[in-house]
N, C-alpha and C positions, 0 to 999 in steps of 0.2 A: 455287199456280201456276194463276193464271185461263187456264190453254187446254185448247181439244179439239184430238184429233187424228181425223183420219178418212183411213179408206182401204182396200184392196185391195191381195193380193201373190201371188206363185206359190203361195201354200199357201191361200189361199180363192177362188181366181178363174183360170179356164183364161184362158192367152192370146189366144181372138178376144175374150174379154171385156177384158180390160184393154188390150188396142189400142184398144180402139175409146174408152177415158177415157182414154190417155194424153197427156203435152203434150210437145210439142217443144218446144227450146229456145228458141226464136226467138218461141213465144208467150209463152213466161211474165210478159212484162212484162205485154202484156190482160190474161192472166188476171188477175195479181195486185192491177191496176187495176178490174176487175168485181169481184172478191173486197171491195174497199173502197168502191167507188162506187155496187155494186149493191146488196150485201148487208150492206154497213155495217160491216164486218172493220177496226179498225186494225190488226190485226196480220195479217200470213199470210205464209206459206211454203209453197210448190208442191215437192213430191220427184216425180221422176217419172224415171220408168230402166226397161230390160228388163222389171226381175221385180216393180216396187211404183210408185204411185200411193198419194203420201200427201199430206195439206193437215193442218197445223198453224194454227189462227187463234185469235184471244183471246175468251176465254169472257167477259169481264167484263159484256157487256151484255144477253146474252139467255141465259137456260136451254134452248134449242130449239138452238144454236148448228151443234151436228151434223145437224141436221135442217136447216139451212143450209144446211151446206159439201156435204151430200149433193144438196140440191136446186140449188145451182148444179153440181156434178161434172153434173147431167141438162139442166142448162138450159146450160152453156156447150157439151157435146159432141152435142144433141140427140138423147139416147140416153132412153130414157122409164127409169123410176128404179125400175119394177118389174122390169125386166131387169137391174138388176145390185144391188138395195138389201137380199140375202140376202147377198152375197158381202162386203159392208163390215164394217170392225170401229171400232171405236170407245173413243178414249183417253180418261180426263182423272186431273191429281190426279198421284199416284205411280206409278199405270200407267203412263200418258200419259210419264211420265219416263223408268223404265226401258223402255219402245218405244224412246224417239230414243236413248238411250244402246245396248243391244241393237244395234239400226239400225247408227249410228254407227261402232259395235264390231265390224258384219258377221258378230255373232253370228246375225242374222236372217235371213242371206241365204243364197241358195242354195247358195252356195260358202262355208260357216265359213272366216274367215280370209282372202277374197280382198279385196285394198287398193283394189280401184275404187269401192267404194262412199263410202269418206273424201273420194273426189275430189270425189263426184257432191254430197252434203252440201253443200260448200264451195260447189259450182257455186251449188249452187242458193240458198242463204245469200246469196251475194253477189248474183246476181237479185235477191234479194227488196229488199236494202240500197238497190241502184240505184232498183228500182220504187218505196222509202218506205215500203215493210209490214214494218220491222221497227223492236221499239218496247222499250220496255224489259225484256218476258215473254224475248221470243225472245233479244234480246241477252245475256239470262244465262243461258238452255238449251243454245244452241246450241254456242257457245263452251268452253260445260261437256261436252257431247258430244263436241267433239274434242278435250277433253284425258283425258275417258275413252277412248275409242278408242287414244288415243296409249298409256295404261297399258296396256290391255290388248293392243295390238300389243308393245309393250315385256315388260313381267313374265311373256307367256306364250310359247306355240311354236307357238300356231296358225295365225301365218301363214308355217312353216317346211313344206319337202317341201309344197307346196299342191296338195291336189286343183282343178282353175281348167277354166274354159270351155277352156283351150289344152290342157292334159293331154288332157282329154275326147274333144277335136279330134284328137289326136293315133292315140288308141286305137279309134275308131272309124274314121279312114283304115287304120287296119293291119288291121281286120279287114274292111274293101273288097279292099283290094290289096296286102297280103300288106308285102312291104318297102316302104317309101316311095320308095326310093332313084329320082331322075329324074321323082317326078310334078311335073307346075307346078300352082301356084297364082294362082287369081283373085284379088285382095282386090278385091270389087264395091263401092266408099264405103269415108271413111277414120278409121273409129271405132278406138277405143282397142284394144277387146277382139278383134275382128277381127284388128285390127296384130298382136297378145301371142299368137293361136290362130297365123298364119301365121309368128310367126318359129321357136313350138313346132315346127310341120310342118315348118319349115327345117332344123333340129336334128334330127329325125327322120330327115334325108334326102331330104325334096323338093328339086328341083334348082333351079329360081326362081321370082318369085315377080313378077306383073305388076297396079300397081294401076290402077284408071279409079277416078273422081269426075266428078261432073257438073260442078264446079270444078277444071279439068286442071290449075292452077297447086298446088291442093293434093295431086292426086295425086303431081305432082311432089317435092312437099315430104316426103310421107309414105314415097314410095319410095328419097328419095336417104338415108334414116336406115336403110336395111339391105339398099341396093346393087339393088333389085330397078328393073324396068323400069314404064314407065307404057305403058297403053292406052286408046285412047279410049274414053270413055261412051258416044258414037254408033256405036261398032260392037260390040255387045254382042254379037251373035251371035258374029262371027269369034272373039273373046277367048275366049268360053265353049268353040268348039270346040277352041281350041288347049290348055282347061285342065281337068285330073283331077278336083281340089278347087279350090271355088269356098267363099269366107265372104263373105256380103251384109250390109251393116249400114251402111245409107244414111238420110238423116232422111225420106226418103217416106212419104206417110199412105198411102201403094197399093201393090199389087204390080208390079214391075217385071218380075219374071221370071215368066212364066205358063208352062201348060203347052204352047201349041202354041211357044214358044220352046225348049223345052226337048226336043220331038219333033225339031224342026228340028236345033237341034244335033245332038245325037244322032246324026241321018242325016250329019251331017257328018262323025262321029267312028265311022262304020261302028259304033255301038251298043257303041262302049267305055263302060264302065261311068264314071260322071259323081257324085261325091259333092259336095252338097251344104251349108255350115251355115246357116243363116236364125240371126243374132243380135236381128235389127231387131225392137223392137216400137212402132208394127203393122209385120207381119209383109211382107217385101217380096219374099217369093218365095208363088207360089198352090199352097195345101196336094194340089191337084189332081195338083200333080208326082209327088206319092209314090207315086199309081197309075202310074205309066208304068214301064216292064221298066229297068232298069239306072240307073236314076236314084235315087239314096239322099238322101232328105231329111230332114235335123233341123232342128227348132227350138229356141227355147231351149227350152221344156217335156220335150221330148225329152231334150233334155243332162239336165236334172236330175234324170230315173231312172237314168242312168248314174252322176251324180255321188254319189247318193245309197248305192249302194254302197261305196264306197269310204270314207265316211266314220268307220265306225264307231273307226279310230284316233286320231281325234284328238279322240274324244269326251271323254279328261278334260282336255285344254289347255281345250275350250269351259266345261269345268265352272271352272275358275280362272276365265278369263273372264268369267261366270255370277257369281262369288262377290265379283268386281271392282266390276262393275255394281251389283249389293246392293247394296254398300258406299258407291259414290258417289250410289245415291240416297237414301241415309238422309242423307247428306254432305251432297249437297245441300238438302234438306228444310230441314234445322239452317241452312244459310247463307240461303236465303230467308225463314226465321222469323227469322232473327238481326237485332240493332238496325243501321239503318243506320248509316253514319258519321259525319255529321254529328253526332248528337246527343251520341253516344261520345266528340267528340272533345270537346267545350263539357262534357261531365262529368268528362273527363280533366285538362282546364285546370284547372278548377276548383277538382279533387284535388290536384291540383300547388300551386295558389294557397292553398287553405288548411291544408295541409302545413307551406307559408312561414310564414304569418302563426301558424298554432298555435307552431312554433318561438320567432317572433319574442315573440309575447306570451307566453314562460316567461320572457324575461331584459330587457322595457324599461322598467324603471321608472329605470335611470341615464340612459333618454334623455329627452333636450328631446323637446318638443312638435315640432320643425321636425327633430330628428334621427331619431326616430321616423320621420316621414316620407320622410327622404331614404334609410335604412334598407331600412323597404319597401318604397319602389321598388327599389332592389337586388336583393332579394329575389326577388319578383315577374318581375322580367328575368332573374334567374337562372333560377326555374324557367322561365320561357317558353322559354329557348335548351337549358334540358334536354327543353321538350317536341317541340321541333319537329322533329329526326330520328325519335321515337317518333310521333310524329303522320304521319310522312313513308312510316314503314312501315306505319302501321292504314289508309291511304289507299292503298296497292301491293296490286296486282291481281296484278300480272305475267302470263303467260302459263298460268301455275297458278290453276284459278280459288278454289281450297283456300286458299292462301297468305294472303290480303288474311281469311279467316274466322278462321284460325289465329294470328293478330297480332292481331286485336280479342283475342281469346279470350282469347292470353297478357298483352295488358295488364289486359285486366277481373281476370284472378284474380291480378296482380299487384298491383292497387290498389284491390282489392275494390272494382271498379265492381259496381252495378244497372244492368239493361236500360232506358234510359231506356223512358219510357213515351210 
């Protein structure tokens, strides 16, 4: 498997570091167009979320390749590469596998078990598809990631009772304000995990729930899916003072909500206590808030010393998991070393074709010269129409990227094929 992977996550890199290399959605097309224009990548894929900054690109052309993907991650975010080139790790080979599977699997994520990150993969997979950076390495990785993910979401329990950013949210407003019952909620931006933190808090007992978006037709849209109300972006203040809890998680590269906005509230709210979640990374509330009296702010970094207790039950689900992943990348290993198809199948005919004719020539000496021939042609058409539903399966992929290995496999030791060479 000619690729490297490189990158940064919540577990080598604090959060003002990886704001400051993350990409927003909206860029990834440039980037993945510099990644190939500049740096000469045919292949890449951008991961970029809360808690990871990954690039996958194809190793085939140069040995330095990581030393690449690093010095564009310096040159596209003009961040100098001694300030964050301790914090990077570096895939290739079978590592490099079990990472995007792991990944994938959200065995790696902050939350074992939480389903947004299948989403984000996908997201970001199909980016790359539209941009042209994906080539025949990634088309058979990636793919292969989400049907490990799917086993391992499936055959284990880890993504059952889930410890999640929402849970988190939940237990730290009870330990601000005791029951929830009646607090309102902000949703500041209409991100996924925000949405899933705020309907938690609802179930808890906050009483509603009012979103803004700097796009008011999508606030619209994200509040009529759980009855809550919209408020404008342009009066931020007024909304902040009318709300308990507040979840921020807006595509801005800045902070929106700073500290003298949050003084100001405040005084509005006669210095009722005001909790906080900042999900956004970069981060769109100023860490500055956490000094002010009755103002409780988390980040994501914050949530995951919280999350990180509670995890210790579900640590053998992640071990199955764990024994999954093993499994499919030896799996896979064997299906990339394995003979293509084509070659399989012109050995298969073959097998089949001289099958026919060893048959035929135990019994023609009673034929003519012309019957002999009209014979083998028979023959020959016969096996051909036997091979072509078995050809039809050595060629299915399906949705299992196992399947299309395991049908070579079964014909090979069925007819004692060799690997072509």
């Amino acid at each position: 498997m000619e690729l490297t992977l490189v990158g940064l996550n919540h577990k080598t890199a604090p959060i003002d570091l990886r704001e400051e290399i993350a990409f927003a959605e909206a860029a990834l097309p440039c980037a993945l167009q510099t990644l190939r224009s500049e740096f000469g990548f045919g292949e890449a894929l951008i991961i970029s979320t809360c808690n990871r900054v990954e690039i996958l690109a194809d190793d085939s052309r140069t040995r330095t390749s990581s030393d690449q993907i690093a010095a564009f991650l310096s040159h596209y975010h003009g961040v100098d590469l001694s300030k964050f080139d301790s914090h990077l790790y570096f895939y290739r080979k079978d590592d490099l596998v079990r990472h995007v599977f792991r990944v994938a699997s959200s065995l790696d994520s902050m939350v074992p078990g939480e389903a947004q990150i299948l989403g984000q993969l996908k997201q970001a997979y199909s980016a790359a598809q539209d941009a042209g950076t994906i080539g025949k390495l990634l088309s058979r990785l990636i793919p292969h990631a989400f049907y490990v993910a799917k086993r391992v979401r499936r055959e284990t329990q880890i993504g059952n009772s889930c410890v999640s950013v929402s849970s988190v949210a939940v237990e730290l407003a009870r330990k601000i304000f005791g029951e929830l019952e009646g607090q309102e909620i902000l949703l500041l931006g209409a991100g996924k995990m925000s949405e899933l933190a705020a309907r938690s808090l609802m179930k808890a007992g906050a009483s509603r729930i009012r979103v803004a978006n700097r796009t008011h037709q999508k606030a619209i849209e994200v509040a009529s899916t759980f009855g809550g109300d919209v408020a404008r972006f342009d009066e931020l203040e007024e909304s902040m003072a009318q709300s308990d809890i507040i979840i921020v998680s807006t595509g801005a590269d800045k902070h929106i909500v700073d500290r003298t906005l949050v003084e100001t509230v405040l005084r509005r709210r006669k210095f009722s206590p005001i909790f906080i979640i900042d999900i956004s990374v970069p981060r769109n509330v100023s860490p500055e808030v956490n000094e002010i009296e009755n103002a409780f702010l988390y980040d994501i970094d914050d949530l995951q010393s919280v999350v990180s207790s509670h995890l210790q039950e579900r640590s053998q689900e992640a071990e199955l998991g764990e024994d999954i992943v093993g499994y499919e990348v030896t799996n896979f290993a064997r299906i990339c070393e394995g003979v293509t198809v084509g070659p399989l199948v012109k050995s298969f005919r073959q097998k089949l074709e001289s099958i026919c004719l060893e048959e035929l020539g135990k019994d023609e000496k009673g034929f003519t010269v012309e019957d002999r021939e009209k014979v083998e042609r028979l023959f020959l058409r016969a096996a051909h129409r036997i091979a072509h539903p078995l050809i039809r399966e050595m060629k299915k992929g399906d949705e299992n990227p196992n399947r299309q290995f395991h049908n070579l496999e079964m014909i090979k030791k069925a007819f004692n094929l060799k690997d072509p060479k």
